[in-house]
C-alpha positions as CSV (number, residue, x, y, z in Angstrom):
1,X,159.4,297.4,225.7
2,X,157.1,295.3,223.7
3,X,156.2,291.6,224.7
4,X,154.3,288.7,223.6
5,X,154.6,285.1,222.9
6,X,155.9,283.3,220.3
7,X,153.1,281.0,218.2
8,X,153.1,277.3,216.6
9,X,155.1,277.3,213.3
10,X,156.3,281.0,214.1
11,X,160.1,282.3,214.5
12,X,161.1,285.0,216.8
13,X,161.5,287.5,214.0
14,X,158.3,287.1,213.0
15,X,156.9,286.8,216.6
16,X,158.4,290.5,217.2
17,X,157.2,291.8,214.1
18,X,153.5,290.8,215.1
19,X,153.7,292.4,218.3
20,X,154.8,295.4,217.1
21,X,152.6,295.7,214.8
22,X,150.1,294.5,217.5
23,X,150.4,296.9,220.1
24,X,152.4,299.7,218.5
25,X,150.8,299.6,215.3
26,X,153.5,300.1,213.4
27,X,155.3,297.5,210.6
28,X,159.5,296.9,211.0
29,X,161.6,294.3,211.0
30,X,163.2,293.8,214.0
31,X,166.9,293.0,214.6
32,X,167.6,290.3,216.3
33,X,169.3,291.2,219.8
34,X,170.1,288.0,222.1
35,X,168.5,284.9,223.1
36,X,168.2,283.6,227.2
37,X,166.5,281.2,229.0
38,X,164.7,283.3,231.4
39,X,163.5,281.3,235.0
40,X,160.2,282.5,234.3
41,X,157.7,283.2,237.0
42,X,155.6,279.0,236.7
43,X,158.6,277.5,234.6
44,X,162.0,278.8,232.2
45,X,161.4,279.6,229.1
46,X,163.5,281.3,226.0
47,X,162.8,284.8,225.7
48,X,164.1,286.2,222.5
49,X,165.1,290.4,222.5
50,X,164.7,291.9,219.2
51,X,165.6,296.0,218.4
52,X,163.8,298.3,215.7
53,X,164.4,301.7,215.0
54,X,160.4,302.9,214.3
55,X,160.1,305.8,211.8
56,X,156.5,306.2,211.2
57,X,154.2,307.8,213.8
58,X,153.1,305.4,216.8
59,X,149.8,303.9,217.4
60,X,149.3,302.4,220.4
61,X,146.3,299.7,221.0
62,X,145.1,300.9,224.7
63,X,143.9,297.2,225.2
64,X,147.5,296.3,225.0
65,X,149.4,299.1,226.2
66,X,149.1,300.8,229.9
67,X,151.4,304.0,228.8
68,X,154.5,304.6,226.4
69,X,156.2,307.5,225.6
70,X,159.9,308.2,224.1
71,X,162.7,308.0,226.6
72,X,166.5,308.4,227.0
73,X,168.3,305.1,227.7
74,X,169.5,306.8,231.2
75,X,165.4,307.7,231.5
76,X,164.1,304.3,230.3
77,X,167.2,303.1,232.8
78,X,165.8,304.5,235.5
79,X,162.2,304.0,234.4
80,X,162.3,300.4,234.6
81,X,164.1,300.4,238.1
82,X,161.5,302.4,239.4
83,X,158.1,301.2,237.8
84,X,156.3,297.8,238.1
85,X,158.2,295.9,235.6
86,X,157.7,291.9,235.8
87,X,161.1,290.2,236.8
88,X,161.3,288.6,233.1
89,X,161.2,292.1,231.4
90,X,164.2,294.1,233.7
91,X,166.2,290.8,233.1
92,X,165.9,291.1,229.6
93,X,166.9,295.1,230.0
94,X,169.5,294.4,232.0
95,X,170.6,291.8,229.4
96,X,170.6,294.1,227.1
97,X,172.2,297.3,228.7
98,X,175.5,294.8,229.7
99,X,175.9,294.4,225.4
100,X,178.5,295.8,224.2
101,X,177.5,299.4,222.4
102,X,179.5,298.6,219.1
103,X,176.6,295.5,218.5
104,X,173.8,297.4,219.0
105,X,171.8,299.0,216.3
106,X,172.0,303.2,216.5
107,X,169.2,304.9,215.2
């Protein structure tokens, strides 16, 4: 799960596409998932999920990444209960394990 903020002048597609690119290292064009406003830890705010199936090899900047690896969605599942997730990022998750299968992108 990739994260970042959105800049002046820049949409959500092309937010996610920077940092992918950014901490991944990889180019795509994500698909655009669903769109919440998330209470946020100071204030809410809209967070934005975006999908991507990545084909090329993975390149991940250490000064934005702590650890990554490929998982199973039952793994990542039980991944993201277990680890040190912030609030706003097992929200999202959640959000996005409760869509329905058929509007989701399979790789």
């Amino acid at each position: 799960m990739v994260g970042g903020a959105v800049g002046v002048a820049e949409s959500y597609g092309d937010a996610a596409s920077r940092e992918l690119a950014e901490e991944l290292g990889v180019q795509g064009r994500p698909r655009f998932v669903l769109k919440f406003l998330c209470a946020g830890a100071i204030s809410p705010y809209w967070l934005g999920l975006h999908e991507v199936v990545v084909t090329e090899p993975v390149r991940p900047d250490p000064s934005e990444i702590a650890w990554y690896g490929w998982l199973t969605e039952p793994e990542l599942t039980e991944f993201v209960r277990r680890e040190a997730f912030v609030p706003d990022a097992r929200e999202a998750f959640t959000r996005y394990r409760a869509l329905s299968r058929t509007t989701r992108s399979r790789p």
